[in-house]
LUMLUM-367054 format. One record per residue (C-alpha): x, z negated, y; residue in three letters. Coordinates in nm, 2 decimals. Example, Ala and Ser with C-alpha at 12.3 -4.5 7.8 and 13.67 -1.06 7.14 Angstrom:
2
<pt X="1.23" Z="-0.78" Y="-0.45" residu="ALA"/>
<pt X="1.37" Z="-0.71" Y="-0.11" residu="SER"/>
END
This chain:
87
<pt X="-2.78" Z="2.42" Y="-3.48" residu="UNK"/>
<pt X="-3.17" Z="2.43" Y="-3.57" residu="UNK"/>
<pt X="-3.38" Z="2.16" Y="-3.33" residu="UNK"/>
<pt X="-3.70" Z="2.07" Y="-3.53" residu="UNK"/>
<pt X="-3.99" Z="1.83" Y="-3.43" residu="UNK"/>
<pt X="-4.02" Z="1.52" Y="-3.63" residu="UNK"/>
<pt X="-4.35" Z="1.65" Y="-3.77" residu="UNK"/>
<pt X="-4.18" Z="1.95" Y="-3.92" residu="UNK"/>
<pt X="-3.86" Z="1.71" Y="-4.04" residu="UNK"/>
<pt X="-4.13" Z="1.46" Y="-4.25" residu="UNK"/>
<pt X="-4.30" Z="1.82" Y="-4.39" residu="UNK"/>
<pt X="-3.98" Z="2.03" Y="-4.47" residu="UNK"/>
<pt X="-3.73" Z="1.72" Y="-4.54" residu="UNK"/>
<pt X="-3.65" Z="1.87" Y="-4.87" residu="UNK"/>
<pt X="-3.54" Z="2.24" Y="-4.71" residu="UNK"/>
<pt X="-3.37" Z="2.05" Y="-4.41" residu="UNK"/>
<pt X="-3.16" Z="1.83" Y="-4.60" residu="UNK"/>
<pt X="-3.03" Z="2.11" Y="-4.85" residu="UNK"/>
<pt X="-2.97" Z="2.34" Y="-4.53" residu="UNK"/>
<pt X="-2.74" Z="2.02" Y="-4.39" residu="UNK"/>
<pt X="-2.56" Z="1.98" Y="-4.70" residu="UNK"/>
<pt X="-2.49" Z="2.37" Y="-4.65" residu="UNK"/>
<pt X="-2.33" Z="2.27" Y="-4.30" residu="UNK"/>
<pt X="-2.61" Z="2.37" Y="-4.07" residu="UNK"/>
<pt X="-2.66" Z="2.08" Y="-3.82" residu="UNK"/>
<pt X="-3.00" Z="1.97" Y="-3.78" residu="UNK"/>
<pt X="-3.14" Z="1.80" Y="-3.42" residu="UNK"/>
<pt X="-3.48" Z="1.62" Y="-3.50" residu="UNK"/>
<pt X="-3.65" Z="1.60" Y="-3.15" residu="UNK"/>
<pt X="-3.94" Z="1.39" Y="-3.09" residu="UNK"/>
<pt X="-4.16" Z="1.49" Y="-2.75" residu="UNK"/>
<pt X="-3.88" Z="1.80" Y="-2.73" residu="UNK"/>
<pt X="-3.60" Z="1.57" Y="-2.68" residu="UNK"/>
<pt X="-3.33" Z="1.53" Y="-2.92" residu="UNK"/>
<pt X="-3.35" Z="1.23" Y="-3.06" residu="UNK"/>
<pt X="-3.15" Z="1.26" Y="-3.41" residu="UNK"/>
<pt X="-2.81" Z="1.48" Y="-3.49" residu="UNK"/>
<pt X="-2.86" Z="1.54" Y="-3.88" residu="UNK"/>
<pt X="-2.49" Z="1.64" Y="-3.99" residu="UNK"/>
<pt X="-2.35" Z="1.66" Y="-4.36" residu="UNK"/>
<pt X="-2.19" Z="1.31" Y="-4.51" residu="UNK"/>
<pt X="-1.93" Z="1.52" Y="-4.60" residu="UNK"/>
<pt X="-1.78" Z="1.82" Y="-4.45" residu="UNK"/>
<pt X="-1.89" Z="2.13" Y="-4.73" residu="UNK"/>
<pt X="-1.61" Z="2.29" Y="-4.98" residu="UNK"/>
<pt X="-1.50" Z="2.55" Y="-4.81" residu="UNK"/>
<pt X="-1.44" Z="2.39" Y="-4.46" residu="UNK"/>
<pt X="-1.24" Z="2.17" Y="-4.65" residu="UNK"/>
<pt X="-0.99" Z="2.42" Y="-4.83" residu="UNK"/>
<pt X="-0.99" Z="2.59" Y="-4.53" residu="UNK"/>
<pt X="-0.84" Z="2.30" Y="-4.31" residu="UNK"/>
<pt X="-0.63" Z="2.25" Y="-4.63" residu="UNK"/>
<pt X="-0.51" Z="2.59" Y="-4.64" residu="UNK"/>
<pt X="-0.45" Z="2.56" Y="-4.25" residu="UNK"/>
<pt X="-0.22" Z="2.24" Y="-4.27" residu="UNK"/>
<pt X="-0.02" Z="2.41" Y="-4.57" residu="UNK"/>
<pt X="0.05" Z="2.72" Y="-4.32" residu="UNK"/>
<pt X="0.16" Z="2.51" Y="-4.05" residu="UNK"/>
<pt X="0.39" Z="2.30" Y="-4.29" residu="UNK"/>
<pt X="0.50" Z="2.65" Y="-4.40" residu="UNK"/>
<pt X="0.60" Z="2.73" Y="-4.00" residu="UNK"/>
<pt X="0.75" Z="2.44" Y="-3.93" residu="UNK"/>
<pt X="0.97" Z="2.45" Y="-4.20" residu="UNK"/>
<pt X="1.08" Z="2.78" Y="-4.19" residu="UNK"/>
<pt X="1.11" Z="2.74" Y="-3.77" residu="UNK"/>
<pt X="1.37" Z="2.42" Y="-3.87" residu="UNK"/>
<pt X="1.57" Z="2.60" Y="-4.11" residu="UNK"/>
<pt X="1.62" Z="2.88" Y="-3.86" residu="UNK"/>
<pt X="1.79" Z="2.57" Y="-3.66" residu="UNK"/>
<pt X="1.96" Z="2.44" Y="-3.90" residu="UNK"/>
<pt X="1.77" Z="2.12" Y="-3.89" residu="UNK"/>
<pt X="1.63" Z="1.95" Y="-4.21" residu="UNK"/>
<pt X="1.38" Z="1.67" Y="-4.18" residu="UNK"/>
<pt X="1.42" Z="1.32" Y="-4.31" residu="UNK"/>
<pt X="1.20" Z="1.10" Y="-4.48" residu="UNK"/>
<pt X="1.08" Z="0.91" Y="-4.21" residu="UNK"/>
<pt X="1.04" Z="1.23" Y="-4.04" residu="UNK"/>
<pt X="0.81" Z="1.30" Y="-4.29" residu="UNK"/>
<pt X="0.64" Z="1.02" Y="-4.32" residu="UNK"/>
<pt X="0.55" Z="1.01" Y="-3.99" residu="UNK"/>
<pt X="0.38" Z="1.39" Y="-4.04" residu="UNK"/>
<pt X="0.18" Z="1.24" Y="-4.29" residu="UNK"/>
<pt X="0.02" Z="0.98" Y="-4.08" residu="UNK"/>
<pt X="-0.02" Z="1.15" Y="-3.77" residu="UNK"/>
<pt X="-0.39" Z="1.15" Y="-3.70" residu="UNK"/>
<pt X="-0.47" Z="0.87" Y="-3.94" residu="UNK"/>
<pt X="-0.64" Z="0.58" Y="-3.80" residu="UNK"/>
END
């Protein structure tokens, strides 16, 4: 996390932004106090397939953990996996 003085922010904005599209979080302070979080609109690429690739090896687990109990999982089972978490 890279703290910057407003001065800086208004003379660098171009480098800043690019470096929090990246990932980097930026903390504009003002009187070296934080006084603005700058974080990406959207999380980058590769966090993204990672936390993809996460949630496909857990699915992975759990599946293979129910079939060792004999268990299959219904489709409001499954459902309800796919909305945990969701608003």
């Amino acid at each position: 996390m890279r703290h910057v003085p407003i001065a800086e922010f208004k003379d660098h904005l171009s480098e800043l932004v690019a470096a929090v599209e990246r990932g980097e979080e930026v903390v504009i302070t003002r009187h070296g106090k934080p006084a603005v979080r700058l974080i990406p609109a959207q999380e980058p690429i590769e966090q993204r397939r990672r936390r993809a690739r996460e949630a496909l090896a857990q699915m992975a687990r759990t599946r293979e953990r129910m079939r060792s109990e004999g268990r299959t999982a219904t489709i409001d089972e499954m459902i309800a996996w796919k909305n945990e978490g969701r608003r």
